[in-house]
Backbone and ligand atoms as CSV (ligand in chain L), in Angstrom:
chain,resi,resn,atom,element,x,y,z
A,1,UNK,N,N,0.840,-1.210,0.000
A,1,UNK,CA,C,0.000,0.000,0.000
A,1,UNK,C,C,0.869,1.252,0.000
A,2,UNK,N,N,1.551,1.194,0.667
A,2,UNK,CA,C,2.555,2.248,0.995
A,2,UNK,C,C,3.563,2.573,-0.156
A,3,UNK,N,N,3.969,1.401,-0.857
A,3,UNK,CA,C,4.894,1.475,-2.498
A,3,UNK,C,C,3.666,2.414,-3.370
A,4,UNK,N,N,2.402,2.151,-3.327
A,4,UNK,CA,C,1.866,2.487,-4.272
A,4,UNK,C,C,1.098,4.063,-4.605
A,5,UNK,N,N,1.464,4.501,-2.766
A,5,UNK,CA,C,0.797,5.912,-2.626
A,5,UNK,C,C,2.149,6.577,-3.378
A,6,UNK,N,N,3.702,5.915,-2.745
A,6,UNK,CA,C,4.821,6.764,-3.272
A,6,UNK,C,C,4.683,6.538,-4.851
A,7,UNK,N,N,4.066,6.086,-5.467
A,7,UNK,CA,C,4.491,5.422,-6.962
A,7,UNK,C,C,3.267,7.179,-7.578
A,8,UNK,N,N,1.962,7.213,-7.007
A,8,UNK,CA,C,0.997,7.971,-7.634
A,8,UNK,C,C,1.866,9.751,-7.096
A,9,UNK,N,N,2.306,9.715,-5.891
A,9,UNK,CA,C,2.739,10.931,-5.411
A,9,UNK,C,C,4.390,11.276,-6.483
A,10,UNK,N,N,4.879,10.222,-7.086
A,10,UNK,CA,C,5.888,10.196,-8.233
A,10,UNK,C,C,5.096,10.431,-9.532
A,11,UNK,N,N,4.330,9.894,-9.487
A,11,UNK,CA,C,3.653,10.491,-10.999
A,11,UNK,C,C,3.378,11.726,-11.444
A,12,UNK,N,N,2.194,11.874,-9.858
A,12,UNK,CA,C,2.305,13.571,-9.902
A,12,UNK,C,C,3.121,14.465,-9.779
A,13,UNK,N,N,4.305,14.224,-9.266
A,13,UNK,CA,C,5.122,14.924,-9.303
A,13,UNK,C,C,5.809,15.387,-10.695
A,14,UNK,N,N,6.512,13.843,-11.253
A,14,UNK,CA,C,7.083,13.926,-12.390
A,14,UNK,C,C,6.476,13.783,-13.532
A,15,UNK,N,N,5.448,14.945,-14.011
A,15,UNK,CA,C,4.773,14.757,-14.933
A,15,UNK,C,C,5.328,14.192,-16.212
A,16,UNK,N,N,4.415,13.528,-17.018
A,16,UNK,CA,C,5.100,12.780,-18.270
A,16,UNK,C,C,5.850,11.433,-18.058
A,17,UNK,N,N,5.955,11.200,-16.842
A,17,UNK,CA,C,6.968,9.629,-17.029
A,17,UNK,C,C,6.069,8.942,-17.329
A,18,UNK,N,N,7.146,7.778,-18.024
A,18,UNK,CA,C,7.196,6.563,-18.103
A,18,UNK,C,C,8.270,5.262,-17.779
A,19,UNK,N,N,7.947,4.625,-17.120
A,19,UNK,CA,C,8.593,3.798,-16.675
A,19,UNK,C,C,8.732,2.298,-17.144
A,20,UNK,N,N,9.629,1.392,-17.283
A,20,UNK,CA,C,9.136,-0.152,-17.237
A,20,UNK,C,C,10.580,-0.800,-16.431
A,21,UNK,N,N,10.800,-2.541,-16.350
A,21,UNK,CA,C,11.405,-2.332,-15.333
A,21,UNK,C,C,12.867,-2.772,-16.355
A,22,UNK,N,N,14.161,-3.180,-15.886
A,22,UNK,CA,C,14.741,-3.509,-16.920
A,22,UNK,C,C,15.884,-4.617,-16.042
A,23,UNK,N,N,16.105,-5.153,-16.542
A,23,UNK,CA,C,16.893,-6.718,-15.510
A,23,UNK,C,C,18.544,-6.652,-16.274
A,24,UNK,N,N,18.593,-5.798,-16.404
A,24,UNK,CA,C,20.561,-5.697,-16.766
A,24,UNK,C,C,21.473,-5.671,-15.584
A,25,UNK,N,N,22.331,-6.125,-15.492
A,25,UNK,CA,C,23.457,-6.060,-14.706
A,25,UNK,C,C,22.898,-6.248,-13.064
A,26,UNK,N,N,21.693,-7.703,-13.189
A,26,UNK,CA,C,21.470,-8.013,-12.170
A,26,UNK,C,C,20.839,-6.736,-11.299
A,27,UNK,N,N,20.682,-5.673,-11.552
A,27,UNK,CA,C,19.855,-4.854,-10.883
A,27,UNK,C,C,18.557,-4.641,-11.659
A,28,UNK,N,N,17.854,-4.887,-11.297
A,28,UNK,CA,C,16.435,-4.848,-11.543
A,28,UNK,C,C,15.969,-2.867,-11.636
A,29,UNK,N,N,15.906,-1.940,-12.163
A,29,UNK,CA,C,15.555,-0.671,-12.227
A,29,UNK,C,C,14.379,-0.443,-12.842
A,30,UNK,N,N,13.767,0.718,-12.882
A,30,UNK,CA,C,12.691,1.627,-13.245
A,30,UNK,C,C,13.526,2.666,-14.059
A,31,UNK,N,N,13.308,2.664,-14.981
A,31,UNK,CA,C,12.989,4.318,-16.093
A,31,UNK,C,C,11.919,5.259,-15.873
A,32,UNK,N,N,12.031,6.605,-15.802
A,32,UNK,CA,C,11.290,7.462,-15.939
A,32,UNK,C,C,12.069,8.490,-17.030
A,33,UNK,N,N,11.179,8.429,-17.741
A,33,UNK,CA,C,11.393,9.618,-18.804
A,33,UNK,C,C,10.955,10.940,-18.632
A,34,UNK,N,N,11.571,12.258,-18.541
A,34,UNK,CA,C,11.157,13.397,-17.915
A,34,UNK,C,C,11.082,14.014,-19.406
A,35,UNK,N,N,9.883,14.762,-19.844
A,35,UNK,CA,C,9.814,15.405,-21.646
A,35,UNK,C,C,8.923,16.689,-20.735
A,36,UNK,N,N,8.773,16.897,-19.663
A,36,UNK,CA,C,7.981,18.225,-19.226
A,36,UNK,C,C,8.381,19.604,-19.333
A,37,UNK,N,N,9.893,19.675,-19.592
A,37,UNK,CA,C,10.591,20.837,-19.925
A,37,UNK,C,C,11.855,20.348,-20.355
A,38,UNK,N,N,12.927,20.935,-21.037
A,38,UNK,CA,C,13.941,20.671,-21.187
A,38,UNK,C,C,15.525,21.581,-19.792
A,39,UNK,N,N,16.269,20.782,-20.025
A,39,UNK,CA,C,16.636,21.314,-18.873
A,39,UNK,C,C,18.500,21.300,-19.098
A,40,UNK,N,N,19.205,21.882,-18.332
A,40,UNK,CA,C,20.710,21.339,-18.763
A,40,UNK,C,C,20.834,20.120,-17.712
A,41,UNK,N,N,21.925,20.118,-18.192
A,41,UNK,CA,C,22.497,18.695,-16.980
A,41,UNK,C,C,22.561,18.396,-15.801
A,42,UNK,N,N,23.006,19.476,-15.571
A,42,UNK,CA,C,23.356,20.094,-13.959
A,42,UNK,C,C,21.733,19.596,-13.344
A,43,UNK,N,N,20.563,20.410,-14.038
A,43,UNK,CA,C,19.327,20.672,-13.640
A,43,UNK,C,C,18.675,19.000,-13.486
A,44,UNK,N,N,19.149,18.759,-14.683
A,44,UNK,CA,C,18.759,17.060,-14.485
A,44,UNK,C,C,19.354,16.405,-13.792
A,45,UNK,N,N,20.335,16.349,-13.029
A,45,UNK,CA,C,20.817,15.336,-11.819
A,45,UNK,C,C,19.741,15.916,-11.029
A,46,UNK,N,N,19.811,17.304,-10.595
A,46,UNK,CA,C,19.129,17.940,-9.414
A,46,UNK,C,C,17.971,17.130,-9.139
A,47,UNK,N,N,17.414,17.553,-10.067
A,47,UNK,CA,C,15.708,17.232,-10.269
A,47,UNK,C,C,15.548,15.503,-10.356
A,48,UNK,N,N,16.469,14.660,-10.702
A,48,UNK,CA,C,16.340,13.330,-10.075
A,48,UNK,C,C,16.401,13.179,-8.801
A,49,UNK,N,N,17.725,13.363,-8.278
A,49,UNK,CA,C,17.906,13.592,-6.622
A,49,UNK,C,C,16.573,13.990,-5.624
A,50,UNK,N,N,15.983,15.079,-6.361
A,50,UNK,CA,C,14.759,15.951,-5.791
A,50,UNK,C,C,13.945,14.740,-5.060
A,51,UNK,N,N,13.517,14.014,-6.233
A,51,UNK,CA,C,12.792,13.174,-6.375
A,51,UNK,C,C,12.632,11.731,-6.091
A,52,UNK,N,N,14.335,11.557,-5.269
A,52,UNK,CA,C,14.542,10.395,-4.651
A,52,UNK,C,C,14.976,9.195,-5.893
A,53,UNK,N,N,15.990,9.843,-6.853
A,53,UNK,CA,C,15.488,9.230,-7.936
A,53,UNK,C,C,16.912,9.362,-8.276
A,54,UNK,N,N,17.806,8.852,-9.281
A,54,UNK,CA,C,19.009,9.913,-10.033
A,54,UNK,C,C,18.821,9.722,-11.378
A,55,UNK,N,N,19.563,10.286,-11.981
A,55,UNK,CA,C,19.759,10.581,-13.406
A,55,UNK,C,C,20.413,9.202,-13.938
A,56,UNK,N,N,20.012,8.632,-14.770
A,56,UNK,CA,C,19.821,7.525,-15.629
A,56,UNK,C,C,21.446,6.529,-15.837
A,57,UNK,N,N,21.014,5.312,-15.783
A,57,UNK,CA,C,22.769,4.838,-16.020
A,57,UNK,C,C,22.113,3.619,-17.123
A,58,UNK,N,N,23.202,3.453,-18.071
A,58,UNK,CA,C,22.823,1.982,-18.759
A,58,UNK,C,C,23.930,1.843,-18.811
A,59,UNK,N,N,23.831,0.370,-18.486
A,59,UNK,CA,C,24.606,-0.675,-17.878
A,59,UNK,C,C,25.207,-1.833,-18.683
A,60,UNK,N,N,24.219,-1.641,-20.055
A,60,UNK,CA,C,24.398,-3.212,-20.531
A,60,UNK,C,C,23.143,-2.780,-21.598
A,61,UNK,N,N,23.562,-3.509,-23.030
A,61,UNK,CA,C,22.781,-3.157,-24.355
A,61,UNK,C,C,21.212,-3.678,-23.948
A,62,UNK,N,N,20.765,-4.847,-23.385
A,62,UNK,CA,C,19.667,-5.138,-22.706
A,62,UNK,C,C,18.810,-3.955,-22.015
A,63,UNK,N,N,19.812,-3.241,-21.225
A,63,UNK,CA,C,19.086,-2.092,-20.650
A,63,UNK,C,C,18.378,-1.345,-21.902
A,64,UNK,N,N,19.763,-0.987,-22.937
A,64,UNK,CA,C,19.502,0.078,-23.164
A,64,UNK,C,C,18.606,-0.198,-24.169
A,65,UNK,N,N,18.583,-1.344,-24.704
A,65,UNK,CA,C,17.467,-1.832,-25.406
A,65,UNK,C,C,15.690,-1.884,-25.113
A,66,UNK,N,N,15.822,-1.396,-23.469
A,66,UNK,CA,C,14.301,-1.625,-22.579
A,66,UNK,C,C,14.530,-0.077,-22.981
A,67,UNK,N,N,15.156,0.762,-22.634
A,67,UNK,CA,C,15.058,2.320,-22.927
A,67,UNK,C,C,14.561,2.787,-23.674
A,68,UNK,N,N,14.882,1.919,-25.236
A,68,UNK,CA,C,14.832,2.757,-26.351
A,68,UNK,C,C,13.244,2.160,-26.566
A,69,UNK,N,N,12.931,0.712,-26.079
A,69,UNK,CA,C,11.303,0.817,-26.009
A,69,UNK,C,C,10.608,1.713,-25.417
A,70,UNK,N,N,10.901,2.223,-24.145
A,70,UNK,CA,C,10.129,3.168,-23.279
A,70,UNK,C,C,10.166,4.229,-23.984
A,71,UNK,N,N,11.219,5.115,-24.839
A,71,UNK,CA,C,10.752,6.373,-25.338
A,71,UNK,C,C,9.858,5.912,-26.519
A,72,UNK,N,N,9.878,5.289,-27.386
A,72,UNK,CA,C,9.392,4.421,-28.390
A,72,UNK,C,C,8.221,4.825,-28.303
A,73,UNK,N,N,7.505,3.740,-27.007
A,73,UNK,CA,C,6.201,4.141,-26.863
A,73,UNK,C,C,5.297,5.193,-26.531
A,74,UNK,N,N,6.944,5.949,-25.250
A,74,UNK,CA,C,6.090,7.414,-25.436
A,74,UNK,C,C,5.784,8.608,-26.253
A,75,UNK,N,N,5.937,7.755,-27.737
A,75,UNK,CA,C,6.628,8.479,-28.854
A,75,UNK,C,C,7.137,9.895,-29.035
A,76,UNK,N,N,8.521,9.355,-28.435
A,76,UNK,CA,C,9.496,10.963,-28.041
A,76,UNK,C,C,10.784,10.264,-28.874
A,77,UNK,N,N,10.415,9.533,-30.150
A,77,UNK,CA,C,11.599,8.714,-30.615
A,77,UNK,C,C,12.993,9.794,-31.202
A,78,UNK,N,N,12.274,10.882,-31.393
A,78,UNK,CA,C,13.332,12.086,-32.111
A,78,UNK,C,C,13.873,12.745,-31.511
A,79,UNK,N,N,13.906,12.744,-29.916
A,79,UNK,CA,C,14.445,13.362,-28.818
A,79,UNK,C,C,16.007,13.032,-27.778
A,80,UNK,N,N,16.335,13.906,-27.459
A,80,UNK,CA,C,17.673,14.004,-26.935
A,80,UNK,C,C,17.563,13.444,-25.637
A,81,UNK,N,N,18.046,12.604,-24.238
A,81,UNK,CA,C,17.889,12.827,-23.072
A,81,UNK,C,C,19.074,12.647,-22.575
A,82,UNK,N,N,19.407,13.547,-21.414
A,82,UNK,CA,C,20.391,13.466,-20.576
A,82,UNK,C,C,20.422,11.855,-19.523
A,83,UNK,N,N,21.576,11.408,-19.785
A,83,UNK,CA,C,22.264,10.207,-18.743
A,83,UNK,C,C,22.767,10.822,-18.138
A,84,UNK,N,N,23.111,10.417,-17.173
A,84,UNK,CA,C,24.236,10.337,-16.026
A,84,UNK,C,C,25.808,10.754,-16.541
A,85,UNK,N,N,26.054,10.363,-17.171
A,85,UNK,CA,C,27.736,9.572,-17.998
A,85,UNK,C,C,28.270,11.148,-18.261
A,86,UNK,N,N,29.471,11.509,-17.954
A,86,UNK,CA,C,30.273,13.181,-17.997
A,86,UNK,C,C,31.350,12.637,-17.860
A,87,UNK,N,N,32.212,13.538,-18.595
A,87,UNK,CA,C,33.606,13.506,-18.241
A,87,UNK,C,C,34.160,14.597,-17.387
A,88,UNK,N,N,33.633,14.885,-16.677
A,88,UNK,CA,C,33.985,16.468,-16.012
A,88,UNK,C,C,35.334,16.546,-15.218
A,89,UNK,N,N,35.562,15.581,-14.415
A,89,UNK,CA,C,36.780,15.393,-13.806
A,89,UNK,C,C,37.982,14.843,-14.798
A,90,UNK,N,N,37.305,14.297,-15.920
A,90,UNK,CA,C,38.674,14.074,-16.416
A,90,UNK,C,C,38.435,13.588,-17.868
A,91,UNK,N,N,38.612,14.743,-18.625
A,91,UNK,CA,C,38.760,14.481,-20.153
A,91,UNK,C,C,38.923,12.995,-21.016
A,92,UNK,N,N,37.736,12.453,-21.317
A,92,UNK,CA,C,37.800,11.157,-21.903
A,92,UNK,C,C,37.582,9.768,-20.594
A,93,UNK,N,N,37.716,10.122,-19.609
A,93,UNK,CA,C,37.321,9.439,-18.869
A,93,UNK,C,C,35.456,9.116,-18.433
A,94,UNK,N,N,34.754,8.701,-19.048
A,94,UNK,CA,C,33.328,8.816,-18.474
A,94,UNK,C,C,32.818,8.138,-17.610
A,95,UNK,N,N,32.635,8.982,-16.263
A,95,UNK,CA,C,31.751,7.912,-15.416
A,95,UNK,C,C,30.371,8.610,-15.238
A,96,UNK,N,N,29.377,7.568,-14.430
A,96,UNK,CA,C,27.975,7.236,-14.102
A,96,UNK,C,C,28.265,8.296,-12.824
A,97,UNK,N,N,27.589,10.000,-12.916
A,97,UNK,CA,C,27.732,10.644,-11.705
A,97,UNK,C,C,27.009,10.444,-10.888
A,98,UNK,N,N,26.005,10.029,-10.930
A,98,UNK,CA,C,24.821,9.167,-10.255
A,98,UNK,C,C,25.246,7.718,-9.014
A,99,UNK,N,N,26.455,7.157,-9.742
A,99,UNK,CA,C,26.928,5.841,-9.280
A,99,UNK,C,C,27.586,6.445,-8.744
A,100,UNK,N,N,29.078,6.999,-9.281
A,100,UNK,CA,C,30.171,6.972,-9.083
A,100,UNK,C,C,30.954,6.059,-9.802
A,101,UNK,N,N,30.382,5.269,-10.673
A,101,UNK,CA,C,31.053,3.415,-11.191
A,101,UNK,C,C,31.620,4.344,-12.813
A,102,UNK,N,N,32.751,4.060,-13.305
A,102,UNK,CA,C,33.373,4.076,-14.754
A,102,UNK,C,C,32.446,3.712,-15.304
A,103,UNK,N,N,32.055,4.700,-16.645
A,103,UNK,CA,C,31.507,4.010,-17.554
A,103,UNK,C,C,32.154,2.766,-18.253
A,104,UNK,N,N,31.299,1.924,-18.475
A,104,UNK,CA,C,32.210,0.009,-19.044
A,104,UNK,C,C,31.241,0.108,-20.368
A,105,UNK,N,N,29.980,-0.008,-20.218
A,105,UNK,CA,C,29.208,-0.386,-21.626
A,105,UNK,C,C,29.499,0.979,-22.066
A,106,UNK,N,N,29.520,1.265,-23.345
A,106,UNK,CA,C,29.502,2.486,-24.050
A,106,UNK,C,C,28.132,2.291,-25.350
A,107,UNK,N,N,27.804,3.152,-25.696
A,107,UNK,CA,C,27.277,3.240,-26.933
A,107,UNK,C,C,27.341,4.767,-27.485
A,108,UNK,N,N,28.209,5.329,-27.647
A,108,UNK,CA,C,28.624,6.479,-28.276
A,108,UNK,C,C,27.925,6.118,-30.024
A,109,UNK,N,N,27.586,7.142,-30.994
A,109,UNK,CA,C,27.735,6.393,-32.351
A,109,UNK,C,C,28.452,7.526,-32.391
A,110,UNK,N,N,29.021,6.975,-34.205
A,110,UNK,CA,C,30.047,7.057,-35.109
A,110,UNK,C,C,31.043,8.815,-34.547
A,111,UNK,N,N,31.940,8.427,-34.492
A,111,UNK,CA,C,32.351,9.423,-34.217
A,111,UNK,C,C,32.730,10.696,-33.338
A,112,UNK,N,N,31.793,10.225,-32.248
A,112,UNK,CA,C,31.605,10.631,-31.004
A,112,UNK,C,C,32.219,9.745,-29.755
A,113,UNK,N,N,32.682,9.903,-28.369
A,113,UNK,CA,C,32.532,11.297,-28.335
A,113,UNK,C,C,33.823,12.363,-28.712
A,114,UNK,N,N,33.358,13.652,-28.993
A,114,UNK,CA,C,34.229,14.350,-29.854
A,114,UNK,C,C,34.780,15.588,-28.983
A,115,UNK,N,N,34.682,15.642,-27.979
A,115,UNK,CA,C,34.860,17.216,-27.369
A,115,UNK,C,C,34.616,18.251,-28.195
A,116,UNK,N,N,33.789,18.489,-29.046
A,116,UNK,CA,C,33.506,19.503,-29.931
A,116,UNK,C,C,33.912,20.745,-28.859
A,117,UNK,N,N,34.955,21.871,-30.306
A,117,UNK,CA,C,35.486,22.448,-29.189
A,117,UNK,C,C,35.783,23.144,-27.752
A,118,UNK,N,N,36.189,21.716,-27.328
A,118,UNK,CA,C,36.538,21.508,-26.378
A,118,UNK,C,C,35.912,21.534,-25.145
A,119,UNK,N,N,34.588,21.350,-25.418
A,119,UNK,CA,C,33.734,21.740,-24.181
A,119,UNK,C,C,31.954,21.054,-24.375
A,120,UNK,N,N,32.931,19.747,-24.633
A,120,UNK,CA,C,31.448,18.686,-24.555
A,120,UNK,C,C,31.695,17.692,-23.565
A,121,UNK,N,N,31.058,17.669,-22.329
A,121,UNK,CA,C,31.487,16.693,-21.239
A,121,UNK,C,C,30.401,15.790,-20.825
A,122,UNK,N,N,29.115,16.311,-21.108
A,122,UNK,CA,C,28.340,15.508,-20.396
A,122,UNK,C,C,27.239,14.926,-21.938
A,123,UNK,N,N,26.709,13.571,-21.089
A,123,UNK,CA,C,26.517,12.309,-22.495
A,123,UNK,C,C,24.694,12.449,-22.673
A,124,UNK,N,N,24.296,12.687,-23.322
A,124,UNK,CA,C,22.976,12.897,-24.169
A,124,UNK,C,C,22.739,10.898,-24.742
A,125,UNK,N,N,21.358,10.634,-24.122
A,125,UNK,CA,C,21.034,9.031,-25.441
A,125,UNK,C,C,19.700,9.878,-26.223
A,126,UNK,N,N,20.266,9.199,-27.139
A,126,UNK,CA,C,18.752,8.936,-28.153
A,126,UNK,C,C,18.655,7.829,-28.973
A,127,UNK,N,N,17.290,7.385,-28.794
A,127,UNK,CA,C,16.880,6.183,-29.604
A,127,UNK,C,C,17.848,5.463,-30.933
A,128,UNK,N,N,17.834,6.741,-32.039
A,128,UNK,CA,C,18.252,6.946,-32.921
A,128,UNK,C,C,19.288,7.267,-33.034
A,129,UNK,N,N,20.349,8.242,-32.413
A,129,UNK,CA,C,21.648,8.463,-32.834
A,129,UNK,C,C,22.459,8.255,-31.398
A,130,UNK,N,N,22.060,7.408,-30.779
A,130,UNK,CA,C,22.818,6.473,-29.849
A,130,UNK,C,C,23.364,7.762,-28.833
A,131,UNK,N,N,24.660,7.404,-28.070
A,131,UNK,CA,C,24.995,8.566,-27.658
A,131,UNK,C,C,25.916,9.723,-28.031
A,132,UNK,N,N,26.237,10.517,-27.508
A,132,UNK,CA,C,26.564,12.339,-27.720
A,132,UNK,C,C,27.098,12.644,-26.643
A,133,UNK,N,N,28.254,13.074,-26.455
A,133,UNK,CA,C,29.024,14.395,-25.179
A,133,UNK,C,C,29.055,15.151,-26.303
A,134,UNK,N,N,28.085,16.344,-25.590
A,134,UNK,CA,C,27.310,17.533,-25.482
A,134,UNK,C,C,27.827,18.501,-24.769
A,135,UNK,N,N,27.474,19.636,-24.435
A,135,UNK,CA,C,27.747,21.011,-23.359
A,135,UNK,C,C,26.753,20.348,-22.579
A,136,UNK,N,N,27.444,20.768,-21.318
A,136,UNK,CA,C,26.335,20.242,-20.242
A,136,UNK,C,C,25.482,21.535,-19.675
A,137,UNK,N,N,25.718,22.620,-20.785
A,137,UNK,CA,C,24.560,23.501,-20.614
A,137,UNK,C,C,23.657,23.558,-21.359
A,138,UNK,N,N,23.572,22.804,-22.572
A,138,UNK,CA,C,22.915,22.321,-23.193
A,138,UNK,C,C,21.345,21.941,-22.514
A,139,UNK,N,N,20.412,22.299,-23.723
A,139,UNK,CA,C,18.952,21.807,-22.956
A,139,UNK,C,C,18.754,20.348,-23.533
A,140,UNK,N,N,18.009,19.751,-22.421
A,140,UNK,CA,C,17.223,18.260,-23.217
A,140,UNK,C,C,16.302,18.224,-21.857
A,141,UNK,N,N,15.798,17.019,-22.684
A,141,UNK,CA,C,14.543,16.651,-21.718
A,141,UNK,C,C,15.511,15.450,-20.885
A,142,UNK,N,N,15.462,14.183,-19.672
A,142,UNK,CA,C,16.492,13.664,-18.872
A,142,UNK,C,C,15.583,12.108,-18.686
A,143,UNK,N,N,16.386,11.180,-18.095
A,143,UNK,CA,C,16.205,10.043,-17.534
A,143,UNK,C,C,16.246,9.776,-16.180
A,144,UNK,N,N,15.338,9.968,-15.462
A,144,UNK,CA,C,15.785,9.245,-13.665
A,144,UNK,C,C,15.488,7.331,-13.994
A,145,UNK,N,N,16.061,7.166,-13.104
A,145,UNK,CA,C,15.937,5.765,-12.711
A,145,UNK,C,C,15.668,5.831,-11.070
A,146,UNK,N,N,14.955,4.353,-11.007
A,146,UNK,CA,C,14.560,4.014,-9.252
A,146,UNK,C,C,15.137,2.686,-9.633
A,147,UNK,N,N,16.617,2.424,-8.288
A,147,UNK,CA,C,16.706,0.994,-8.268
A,147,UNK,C,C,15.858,0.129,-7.372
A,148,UNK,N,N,14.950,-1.508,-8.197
A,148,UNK,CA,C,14.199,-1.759,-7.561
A,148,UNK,C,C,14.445,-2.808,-6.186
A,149,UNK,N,N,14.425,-2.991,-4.918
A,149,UNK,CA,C,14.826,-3.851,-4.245
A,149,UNK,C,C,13.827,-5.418,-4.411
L,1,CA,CA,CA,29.950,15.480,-29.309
């Protein structure tokens, strides 16, 4: 009873999600897709945290394969969202700021990531053109995740 008042008081809160669950890397998680405003990076960790929630990690092509269904269906297939994944501390190095864990799975496409000059640190997914280090002042809409126990 009590999971399910926090689940409706998350809905209302985070207008627009969608969630499903995803079984990669032995952690069982929730997606929520945030498309209610666009936001920079910074704003999107915040606003996960807010929410008891953080900003998005994929773990493993399985995950990211449950992901790219969830925007799919919320048909936001042409859209940008902020992950977790930055290089901020250290040029070419990407970790999960959310975790703290090195990024290991990658899915950058072709060519990326590029430090376009010199000041693209934090990692954008989309359905379609996989991932992007971006300006992390950059706007997009973001990913929280809930890990499930
Ligand atoms: Ca780039």
């Amino acid at each position: 009873m009590k999971s399910s008042i926090y689940f409706l008081v998350l809905l209302t809160t985070l207008f627009c999600a969608k969630s499903a669950k995803t079984a990669g890397s032995g952690v069982r998680k929730t997606y929520l897709l945030q498309y209610f405003a666009k936001v920079n990076w910074y704003d999107a960790f915040l606003n996960c945290q807010r929410n008891g929630l953080r900003l998005a990690t994929i773990n493993s092509a399985d995950e990211e394969k449950t992901l790219i269904k969830i925007v799919e269906k919320a048909g936001m297939k042409n859209n940008h969202f902020w992950i977790s994944a930055a290089d901020l501390a250290k040029e070419g190095r990407f970790s999960w700021y959310s975790t703290g864990d090195l990024v290991t799975y990658k899915n950058f496409r072709k060519s990326q990531p590029d430090n376009y000059r010199g000041n693209e640190h934090c990692v954008q997914f989309s359905n379609i053109y996989a991932w992007n280090d971006v300006r992390c002042n950059a706007l997009a809409y973001f990913i929280c995740e809930k890990a499930m126990k």
